[in-house]
SEKOLLO-806695 format. One record per residue (C-alpha): x, y, z; residue number from 1; residue in one letter. Coordinates in steps of 0.2 Angstrom, whole numbers, padded with zeros to 4 digits. Example, Ala and Ser with C-alpha at 12.3 -4.5 7.8 and 13.67 -1.06 7.14 Angstrom:
BEGIN
      u      v      w  num  residu
   0062  -0022   0039    1       a
   0068  -0005   0036    2       s
This chain:
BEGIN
      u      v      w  num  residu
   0431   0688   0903    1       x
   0413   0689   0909    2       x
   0401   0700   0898    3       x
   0395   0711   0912    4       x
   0416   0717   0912    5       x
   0410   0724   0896    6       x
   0393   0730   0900    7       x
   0390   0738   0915    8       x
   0378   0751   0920    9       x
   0385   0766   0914   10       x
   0382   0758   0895   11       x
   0364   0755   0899   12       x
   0348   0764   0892   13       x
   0333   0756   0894   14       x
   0323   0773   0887   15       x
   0330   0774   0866   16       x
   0318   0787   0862   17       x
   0324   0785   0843   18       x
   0312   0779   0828   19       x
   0325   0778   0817   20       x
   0340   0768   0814   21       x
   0350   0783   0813   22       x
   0343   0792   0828   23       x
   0346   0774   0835   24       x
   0364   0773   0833   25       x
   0369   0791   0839   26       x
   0359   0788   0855   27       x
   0369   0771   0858   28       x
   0385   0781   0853   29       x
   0380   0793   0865   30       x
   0381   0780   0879   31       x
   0396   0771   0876   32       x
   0404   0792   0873   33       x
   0397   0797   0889   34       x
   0402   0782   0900   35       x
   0421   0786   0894   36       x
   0422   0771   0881   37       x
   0429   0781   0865   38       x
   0441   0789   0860   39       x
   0435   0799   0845   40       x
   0415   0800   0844   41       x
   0413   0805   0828   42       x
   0424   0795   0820   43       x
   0417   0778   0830   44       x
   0399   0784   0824   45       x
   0407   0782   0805   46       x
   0413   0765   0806   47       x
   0395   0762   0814   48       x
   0388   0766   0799   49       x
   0400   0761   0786   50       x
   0397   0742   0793   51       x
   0378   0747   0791   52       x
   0381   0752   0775   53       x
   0389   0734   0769   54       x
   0373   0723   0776   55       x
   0361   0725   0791   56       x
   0364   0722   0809   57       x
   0348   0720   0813   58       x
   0348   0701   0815   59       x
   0329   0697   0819   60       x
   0318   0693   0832   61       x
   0320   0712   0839   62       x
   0339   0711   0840   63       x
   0350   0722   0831   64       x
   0371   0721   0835   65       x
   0379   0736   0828   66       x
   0397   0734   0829   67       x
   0414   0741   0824   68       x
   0432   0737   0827   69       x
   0441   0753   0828   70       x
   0457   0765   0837   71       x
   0441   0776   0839   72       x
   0438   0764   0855   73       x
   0448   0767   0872   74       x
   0440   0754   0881   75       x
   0432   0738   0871   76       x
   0412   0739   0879   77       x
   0395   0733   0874   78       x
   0382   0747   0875   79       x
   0364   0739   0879   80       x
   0350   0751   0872   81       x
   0329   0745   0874   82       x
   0315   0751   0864   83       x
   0299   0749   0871   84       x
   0290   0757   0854   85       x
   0301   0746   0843   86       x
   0314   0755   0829   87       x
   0315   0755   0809   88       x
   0332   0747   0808   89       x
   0330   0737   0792   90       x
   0331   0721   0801   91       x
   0333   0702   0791   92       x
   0315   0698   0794   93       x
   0307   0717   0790   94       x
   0301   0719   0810   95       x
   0304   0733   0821   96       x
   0320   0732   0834   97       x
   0318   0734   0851   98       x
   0334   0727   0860   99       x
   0353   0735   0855  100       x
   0369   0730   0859  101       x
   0381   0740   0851  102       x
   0397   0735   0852  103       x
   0415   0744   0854  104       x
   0429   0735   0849  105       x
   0448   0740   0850  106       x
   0459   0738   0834  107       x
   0467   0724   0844  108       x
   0456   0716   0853  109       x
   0460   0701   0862  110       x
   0449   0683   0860  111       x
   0445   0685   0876  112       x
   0435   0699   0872  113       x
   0428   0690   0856  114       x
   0424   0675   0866  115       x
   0413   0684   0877  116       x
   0405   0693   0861  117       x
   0402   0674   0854  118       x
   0394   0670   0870  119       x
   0381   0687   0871  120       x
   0376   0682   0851  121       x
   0371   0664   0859  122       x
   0364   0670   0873  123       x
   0352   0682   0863  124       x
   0345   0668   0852  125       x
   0334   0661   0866  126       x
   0319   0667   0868  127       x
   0317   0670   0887  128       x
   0331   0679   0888  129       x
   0323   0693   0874  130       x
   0307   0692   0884  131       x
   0313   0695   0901  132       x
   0327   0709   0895  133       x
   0312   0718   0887  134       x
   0301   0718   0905  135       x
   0318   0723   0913  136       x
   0316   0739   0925  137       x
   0331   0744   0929  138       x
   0350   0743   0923  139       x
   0355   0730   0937  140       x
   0340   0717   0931  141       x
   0348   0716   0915  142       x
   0365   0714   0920  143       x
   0357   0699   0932  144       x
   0351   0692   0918  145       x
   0366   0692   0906  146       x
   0377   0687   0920  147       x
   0365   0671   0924  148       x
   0365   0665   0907  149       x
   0382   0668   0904  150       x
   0387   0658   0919  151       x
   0377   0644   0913  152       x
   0386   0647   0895  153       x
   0401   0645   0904  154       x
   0397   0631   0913  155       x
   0389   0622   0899  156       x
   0406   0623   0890  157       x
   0417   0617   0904  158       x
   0403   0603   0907  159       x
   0406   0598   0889  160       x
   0426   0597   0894  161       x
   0431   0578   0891  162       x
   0418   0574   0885  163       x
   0414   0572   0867  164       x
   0409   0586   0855  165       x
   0398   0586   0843  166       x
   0402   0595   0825  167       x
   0391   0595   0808  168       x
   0396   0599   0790  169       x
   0390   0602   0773  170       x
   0400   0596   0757  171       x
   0397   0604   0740  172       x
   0405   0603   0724  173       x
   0399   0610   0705  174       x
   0397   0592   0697  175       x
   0388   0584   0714  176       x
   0398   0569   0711  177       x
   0414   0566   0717  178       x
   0423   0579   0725  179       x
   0403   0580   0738  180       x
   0404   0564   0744  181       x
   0425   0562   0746  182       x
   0425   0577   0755  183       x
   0411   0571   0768  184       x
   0420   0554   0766  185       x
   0438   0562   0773  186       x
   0430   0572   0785  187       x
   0420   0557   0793  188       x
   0436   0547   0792  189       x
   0446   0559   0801  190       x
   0432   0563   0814  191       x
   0430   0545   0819  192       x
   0453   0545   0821  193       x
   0450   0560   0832  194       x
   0434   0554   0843  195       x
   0425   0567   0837  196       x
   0404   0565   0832  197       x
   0403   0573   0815  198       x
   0387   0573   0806  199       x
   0390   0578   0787  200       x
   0377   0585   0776  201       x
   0380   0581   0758  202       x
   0373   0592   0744  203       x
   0376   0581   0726  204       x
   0369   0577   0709  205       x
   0355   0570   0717  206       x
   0348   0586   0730  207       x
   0354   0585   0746  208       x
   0358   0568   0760  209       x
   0359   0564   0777  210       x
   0350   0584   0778  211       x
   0356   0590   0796  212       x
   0339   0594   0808  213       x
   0340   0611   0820  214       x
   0341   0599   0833  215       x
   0358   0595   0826  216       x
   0362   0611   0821  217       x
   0358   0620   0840  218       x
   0368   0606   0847  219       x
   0382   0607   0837  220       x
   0398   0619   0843  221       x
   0404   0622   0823  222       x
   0398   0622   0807  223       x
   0410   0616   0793  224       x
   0405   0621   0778  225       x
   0417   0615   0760  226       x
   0408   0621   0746  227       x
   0413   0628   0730  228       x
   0395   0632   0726  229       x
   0379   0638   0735  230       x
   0376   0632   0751  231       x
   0358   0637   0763  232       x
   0369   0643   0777  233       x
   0357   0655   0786  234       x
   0351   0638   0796  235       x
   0367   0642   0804  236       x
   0364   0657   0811  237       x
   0371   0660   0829  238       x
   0385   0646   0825  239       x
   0404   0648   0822  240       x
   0403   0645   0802  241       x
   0420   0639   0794  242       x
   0418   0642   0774  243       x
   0429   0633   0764  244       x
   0434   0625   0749  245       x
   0426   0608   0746  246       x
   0444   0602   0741  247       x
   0449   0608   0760  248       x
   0437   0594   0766  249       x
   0447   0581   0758  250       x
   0466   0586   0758  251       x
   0464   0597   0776  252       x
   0451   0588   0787  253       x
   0460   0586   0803  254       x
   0463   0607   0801  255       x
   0445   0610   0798  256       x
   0441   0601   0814  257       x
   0453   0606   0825  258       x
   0445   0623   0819  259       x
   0429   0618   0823  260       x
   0434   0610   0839  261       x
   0442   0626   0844  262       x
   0428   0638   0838  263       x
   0440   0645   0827  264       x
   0428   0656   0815  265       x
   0417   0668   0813  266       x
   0398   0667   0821  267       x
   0386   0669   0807  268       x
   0373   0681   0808  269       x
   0360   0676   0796  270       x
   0365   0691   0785  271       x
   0378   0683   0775  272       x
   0393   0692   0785  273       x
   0403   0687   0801  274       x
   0396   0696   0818  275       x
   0415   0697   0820  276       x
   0419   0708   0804  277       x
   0436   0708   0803  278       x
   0438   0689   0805  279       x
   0429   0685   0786  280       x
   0430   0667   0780  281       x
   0448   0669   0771  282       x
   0443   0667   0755  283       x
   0448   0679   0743  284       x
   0439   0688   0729  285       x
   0446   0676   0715  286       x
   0438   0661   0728  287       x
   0421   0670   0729  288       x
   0421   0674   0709  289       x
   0426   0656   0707  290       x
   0411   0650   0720  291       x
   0398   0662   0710  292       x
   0406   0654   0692  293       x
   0403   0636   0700  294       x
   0386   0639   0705  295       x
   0381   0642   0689  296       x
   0391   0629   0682  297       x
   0381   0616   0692  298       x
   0367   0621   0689  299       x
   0368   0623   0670  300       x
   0374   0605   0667  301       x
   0359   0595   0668  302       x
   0355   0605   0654  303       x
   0370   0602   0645  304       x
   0371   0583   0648  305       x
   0354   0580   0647  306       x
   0351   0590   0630  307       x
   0369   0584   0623  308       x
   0365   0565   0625  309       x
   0348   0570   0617  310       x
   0356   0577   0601  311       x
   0368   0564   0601  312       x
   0356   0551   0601  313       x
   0345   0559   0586  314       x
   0360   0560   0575  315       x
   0359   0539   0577  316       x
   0346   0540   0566  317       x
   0356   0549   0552  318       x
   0367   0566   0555  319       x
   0351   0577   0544  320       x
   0338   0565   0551  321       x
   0328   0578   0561  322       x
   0326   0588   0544  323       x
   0310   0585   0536  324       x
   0317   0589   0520  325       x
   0331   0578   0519  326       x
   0330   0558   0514  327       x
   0336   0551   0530  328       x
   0320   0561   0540  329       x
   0314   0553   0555  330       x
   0301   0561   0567  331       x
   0308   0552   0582  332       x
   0326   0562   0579  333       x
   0316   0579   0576  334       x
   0308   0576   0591  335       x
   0325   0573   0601  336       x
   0334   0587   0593  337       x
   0319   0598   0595  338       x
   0318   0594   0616  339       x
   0339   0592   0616  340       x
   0346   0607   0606  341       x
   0330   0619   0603  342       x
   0324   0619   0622  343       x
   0338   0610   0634  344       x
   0354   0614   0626  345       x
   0347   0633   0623  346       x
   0344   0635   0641  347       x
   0360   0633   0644  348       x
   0368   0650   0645  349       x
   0352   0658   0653  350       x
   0354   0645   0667  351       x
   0373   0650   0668  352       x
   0368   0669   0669  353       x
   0354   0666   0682  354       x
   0362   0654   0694  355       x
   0379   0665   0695  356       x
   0368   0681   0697  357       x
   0359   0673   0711  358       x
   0372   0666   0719  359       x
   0378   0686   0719  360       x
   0363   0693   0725  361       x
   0351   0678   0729  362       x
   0333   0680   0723  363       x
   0332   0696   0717  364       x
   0346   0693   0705  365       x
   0340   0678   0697  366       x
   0327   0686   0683  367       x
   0340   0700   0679  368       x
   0354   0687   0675  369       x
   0342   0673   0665  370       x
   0336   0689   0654  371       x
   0354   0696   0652  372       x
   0358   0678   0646  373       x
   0346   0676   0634  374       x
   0352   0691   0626  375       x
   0369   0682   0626  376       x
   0363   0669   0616  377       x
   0349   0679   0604  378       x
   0363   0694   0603  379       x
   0379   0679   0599  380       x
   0388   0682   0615  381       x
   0384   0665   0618  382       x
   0395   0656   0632  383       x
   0406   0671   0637  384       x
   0392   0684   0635  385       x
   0380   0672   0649  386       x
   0399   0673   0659  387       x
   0398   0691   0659  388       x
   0378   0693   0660  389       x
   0378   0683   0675  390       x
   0391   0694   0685  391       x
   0385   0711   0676  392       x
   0369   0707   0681  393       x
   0374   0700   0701  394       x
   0382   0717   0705  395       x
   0370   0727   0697  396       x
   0357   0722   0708  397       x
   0368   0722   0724  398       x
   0370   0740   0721  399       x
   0352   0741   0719  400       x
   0350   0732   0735  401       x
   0362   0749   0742  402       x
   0354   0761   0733  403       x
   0336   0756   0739  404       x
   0342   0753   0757  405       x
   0336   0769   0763  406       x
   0317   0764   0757  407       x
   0305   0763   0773  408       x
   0301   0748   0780  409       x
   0285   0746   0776  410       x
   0289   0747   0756  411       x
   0303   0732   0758  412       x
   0289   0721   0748  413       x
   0288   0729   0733  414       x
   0309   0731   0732  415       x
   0310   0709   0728  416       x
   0292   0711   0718  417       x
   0293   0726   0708  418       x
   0311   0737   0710  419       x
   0323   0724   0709  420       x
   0317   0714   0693  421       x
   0310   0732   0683  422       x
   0326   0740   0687  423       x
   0341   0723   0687  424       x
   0332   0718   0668  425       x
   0334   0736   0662  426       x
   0350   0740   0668  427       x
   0357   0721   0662  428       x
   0346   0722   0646  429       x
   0353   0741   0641  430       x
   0373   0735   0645  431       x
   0371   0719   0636  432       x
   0362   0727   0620  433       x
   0374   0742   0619  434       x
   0390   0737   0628  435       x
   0392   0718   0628  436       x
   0385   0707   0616  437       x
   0393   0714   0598  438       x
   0412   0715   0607  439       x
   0409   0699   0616  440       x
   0399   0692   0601  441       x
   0413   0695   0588  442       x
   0426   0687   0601  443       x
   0414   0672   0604  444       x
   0416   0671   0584  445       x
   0434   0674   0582  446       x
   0438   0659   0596  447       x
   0425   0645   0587  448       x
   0431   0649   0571  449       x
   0451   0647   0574  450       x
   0446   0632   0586  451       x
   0436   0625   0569  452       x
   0450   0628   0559  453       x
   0465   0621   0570  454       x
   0476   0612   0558  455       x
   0482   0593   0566  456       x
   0499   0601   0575  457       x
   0488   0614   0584  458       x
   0475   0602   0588  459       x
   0484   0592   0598  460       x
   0494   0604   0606  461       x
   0477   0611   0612  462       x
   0473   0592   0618  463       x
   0489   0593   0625  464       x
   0487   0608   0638  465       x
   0469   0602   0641  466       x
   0476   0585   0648  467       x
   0486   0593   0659  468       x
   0474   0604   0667  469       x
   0461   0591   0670  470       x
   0476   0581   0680  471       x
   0485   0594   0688  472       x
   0470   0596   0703  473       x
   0459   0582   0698  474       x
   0443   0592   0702  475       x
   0450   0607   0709  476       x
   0451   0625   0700  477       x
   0463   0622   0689  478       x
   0454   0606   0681  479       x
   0435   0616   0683  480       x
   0441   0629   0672  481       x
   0449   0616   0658  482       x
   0429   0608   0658  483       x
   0421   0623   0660  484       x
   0429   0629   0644  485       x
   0426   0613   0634  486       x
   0406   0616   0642  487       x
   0406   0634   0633  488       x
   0411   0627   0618  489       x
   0397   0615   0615  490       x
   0383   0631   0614  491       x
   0396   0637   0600  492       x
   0394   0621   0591  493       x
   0414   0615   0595  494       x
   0413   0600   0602  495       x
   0431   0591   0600  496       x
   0439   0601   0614  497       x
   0426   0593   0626  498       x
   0430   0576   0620  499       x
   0449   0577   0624  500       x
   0444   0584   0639  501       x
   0434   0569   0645  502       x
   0448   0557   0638  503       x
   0459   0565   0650  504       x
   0450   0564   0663  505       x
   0445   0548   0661  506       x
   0464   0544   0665  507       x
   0468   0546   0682  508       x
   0458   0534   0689  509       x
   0461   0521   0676  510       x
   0478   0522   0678  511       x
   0478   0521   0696  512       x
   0468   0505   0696  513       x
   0480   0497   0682  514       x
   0496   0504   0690  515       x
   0489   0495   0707  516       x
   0483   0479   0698  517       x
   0502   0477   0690  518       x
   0514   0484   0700  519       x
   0507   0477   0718  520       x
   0523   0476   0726  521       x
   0522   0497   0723  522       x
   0507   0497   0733  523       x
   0500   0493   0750  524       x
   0485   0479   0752  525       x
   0474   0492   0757  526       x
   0480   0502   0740  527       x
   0477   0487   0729  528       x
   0459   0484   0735  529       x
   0454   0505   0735  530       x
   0463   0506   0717  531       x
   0450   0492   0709  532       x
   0435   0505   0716  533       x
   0444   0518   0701  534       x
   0441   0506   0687  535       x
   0424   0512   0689  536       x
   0426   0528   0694  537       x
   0437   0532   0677  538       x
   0425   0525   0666  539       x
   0413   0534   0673  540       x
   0423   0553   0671  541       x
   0426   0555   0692  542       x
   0442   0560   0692  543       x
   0443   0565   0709  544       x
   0446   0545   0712  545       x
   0463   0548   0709  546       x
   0465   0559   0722  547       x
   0470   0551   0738  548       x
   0485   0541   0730  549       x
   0490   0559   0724  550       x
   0489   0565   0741  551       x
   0499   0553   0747  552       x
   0514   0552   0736  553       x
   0511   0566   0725  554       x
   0529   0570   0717  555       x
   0526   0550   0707  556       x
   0507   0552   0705  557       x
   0503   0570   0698  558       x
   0518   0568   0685  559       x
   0514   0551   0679  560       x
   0494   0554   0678  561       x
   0497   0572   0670  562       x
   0509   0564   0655  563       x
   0495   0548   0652  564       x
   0480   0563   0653  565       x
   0491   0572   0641  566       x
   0494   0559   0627  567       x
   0476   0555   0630  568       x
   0470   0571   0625  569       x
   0480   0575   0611  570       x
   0475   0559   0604  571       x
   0459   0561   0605  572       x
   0461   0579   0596  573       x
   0472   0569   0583  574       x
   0459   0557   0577  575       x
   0446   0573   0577  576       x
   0433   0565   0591  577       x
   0419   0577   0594  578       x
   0408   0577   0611  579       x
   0392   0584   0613  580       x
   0388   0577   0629  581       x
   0400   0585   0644  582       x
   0401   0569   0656  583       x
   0396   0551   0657  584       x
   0411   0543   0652  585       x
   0409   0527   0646  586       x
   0391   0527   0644  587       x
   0390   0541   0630  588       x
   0404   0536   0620  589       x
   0394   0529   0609  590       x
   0387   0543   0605  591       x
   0405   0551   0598  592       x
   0406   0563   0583  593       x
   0420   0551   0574  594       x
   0426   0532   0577  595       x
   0422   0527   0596  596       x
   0432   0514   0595  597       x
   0447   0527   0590  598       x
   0443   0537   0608  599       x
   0441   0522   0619  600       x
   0459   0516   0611  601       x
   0465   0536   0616  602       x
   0457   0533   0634  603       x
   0469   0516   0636  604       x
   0484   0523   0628  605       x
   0484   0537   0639  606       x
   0480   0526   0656  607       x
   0491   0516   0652  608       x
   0505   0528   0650  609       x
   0501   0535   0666  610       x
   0503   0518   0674  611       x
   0516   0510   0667  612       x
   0525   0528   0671  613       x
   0519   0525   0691  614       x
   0525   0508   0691  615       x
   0541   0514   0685  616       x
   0542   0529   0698  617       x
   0535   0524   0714  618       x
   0546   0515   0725  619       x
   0543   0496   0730  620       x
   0532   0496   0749  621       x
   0531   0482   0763  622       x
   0514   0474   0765  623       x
């Protein structure tokens, strides 16, 4: 379907007389009513302004794309409105707007309808085309125009038939370490199987690689995007964006790019929502709580690691020697503890608090969530408190960003400089002071002390369930929640929890390259030589090395690696091993609370569990 089947003449005014964004829309309702496009007026004009209401259509650069889906529509149109004076539609980039397509969609419109909305949104991103619709004269210039670039649109794409297309992608996980680069990994691997150029953007421990240029991006036909933390997508603006899990990348690429291939997603409009709103990214709210959560997980653990292995290391010098008054005083360990516990490790829960706020409500909610988690930590919330600041404080100020909407244009400055902050600090501050820190406080107490004061049998029970979880996904929710619990427990001064946890997940991997040294004829060549990579990733705590052996026979894998993960964390709850640095696996055992030796013996046990179970399971291959 061509665009000019969907606007025509009769859904043309080149005269909006209109300042505002209200007077804007009933004029261009007015047009599409008049030209004998709706069904229900009134009722089209609410579902206008109830998609206005949830974020902006006013994209930038003049252009503004009011839209609903609705059984208000007869026909499905496109009303094109010009304002030569410009209008106060609260547009992305704070300018006026002075070309409207409004657009009238049927509860069940086709793709052929939304492909020829797709092609108008990339049509309107080049800049002669604004200028010469905006020196248009009459209705019949403007529908040359369109219908000239859309044909080369259309020819464009068949020209690109056969030949072979182009895709780019950005991997993110929490940690930055594994999960970030296997996922771009899997999706490269399965591009090249396909003949399909994929460029893959990877955003690790280490700030982002192989950064994708506009260049790229423009000549790109999708955008994949498996992330389970905050990604810069508005460089995607205009592009069909699939948002996913980072996990996707490695377990689904073929999907992912069969999606992208087919332009299976929604086009992003640089305002954090779909131009097509009913076809949103198919994660859930539990998905996009998790991806707010893992935001400021990833960004809180440099702290945490950092400021762990810095108290660990003091208490080398003696466990009291950073107090001056104590025998075994050194001012080398007061120095660690003072940079380790009484700056890094106390910035932790602020962090936590300020990342998940902003990755909520961006910029503005970044000072109300560090605030609301420094009263956490000065009130006793601690961990949980900073959990709740950070999503209290998130919505509050998206509410704000609703409430203040209706401001004029010209004061959109002082909302980020002055409203925001003043009014996302007080409200977080006032909830946290008077509703959440003594309730969340006295919890936060109730669960260190009955962790502190697990007899042996309970101990290892608890090291027994943590094991699990950490093999269970191997990096995916299940095993994120186990370390972000054992994380929460080191600003509450519990730190054998996040021993057993790193124990366990230490396990996988190990046991995969053991089970693949001794049992080769359970293996393939291919198998034996990718399982010697694991002995490194296991002692270095990348679980997520064990997953493709998972993936491939995972009714022998999961089982086996769950049981030695299991033994290993009990054991390490049995001998009372305490951890106060949340990853480095071999490299900071030294530093345990208890005998290293003892958790290194926990670590073999388990992986050797695990193996000798696999060898015992899997079935003899063929090389």
């Amino acid at each position: 379907m061509r665009i000019t089947e969907l606007l025509t003449k009769e859904t043309i005014n080149l005269s909006l007389t209109s300042t505002t964004k209200t007077g804007a829309i009933e004029e261009l309702v007015t047009v599409l009513d008049h030209a004998g496009k709706l069904n229900d007026r009134s009722e089209y004009k609410m579902a206008i302004i109830k998609r206005e209401e949830q974020s902006t259509t006013g994209i930038g650069e003049g252009i503004a794309i009011p839209h609903a889906k609705t059984n208000a529509v007869k026909h499905a149109a496109i009303a094109f409105g010009r304002s030569k004076s410009g209008v106060n539609y609260e547009s992305l980039d704070g300018q006026p707007s002075h070309l409207f397509f409004m657009i009238g969609a049927t509860e069940g419109a086709n793709n052929t309808h939304l492909e020829a909305l797709s092609r108008l949104s990339t049509i309107l991103l080049k800049d002669e085309v604004r200028k010469q619709l905006l020196e248009a004269s009459t209705a019949d210039e403007v529908l040359n125009i369109i219908n000239s670039y859309d044909q080369e649109e259309k020819e464009e794409e068949q020209s690109m038939a056969g030949k072979k297309q182009f895709i780019v992608a950005v991997t993110a996980c929490p940690t930055g370490i594994a999960h970030t680069y296997m996922s771009a990994d899997s999706l490269k691997a399965k591009a090249a199987e396909m003949g399909v150029d994929i460029k893959v953007e990877t955003n690790g421990s280490g700030g982002a690689k192989n950064v994708l240029t506009a260049e790229e991006i423009e000549n790109a036909v999708a955008v994949i995007v498996a992330a389970d933390t905050k990604v810069e997508i508005n460089r995607f603006n205009g592009k069909h964006v699939i948002e996913t899990a980072v996990a996707d990348g490695i377990r689904k690429p073929k999907e992912l790019i069969e999606r992208a291939l087919k332009q299976d997603a929604p086009i992003y409009s640089g305002s954090g929502k779909s131009t097509q709103e009913s076809e949103q990214t198919g994660r859930g709210v539990g998905s996009q709580i998790y991806k707010h959560l893992m935001n400021g997980v990833s960004n809180m653990l440099p702290f945490v690691v950092g400021g762990g292995i810095l108290i660990a290391i003091s208490f080398m010098f003696g466990i009291n020697s950073a107090n001056p008054d104590d025998p075994t005083y050194h001012p080398i360990a007061e120095a660690l503890m003072t940079i380790g516990g009484g700056n890094a490790f106390a910035l932790m829960v602020p962090i936590l608090a300020g990342f998940i706020a902003m990755s909520i409500a961006d910029r503005p909610g970044f000072a109300a969530g560090m605030v609301g988690g420094m009263l956490a930590t000065s009130g006793g919330a601690g961990f949980l408190g900073g959990l709740v600041a950070g999503f209290l404080a998130g919505y509050l100020v998206v509410g704000l960003k609703k409430v203040l909407a209706g401001m004029p244009a010209s004061l959109e400055g002082i909302k980020t400089i002055l409203l925001y902050p003043l009014l996302g600090i007080a409200l977080t501050g006032f909830i946290m002071l008077f509703v959440v820190n003594k309730p969340v406080g006295a919890l936060n107490t109730a669960i260190s002390e009955w962790l502190s004061g697990l007899g042996t049998g309970n101990a290892v029970l608890l090291g027994i369930v943590l094991g699990l979880m950490m093999s269970f996904d191997m990096g995916g929710p299940v095993n994120k929640a186990a370390y972000v619990f054992g994380t929460g427990l080191l600003a509450n001064g519990v730190y054998e929890p996040m021993a057993a946890i790193m124990a366990a997940g230490m396990v996988p991997p190990l046991a995969i390259a053991i089970a693949t040294t001794l049992f080769k004829n359970k293996f393939s060549k291919q198998d034996q030589e990718a399982g010697k990579v694991n002995y490194i990733m296991g002692l270095s705590f990348i679980t997520e090395g064990a997953i493709p052996f998972a993936a491939a026979d995972p009714l022998r894998v999961i089982p086996s690696v769950m049981a030695g993960s299991a033994v290993a964390g009990a054991l390490s709850m049995m001998f009372s091993i305490g951890l106060r640095a949340p990853h480095g696996g071999v490299f900071v055992i030294p530093l345990v609370d208890g005998s290293w030796l003892m958790y290194l013996l926990a670590v073999a046990i388990g992986s050797i569990v695990a193996a000798l179970l696999m060898g015992f399971l899997k079935k003899p291959v063929s090389n």
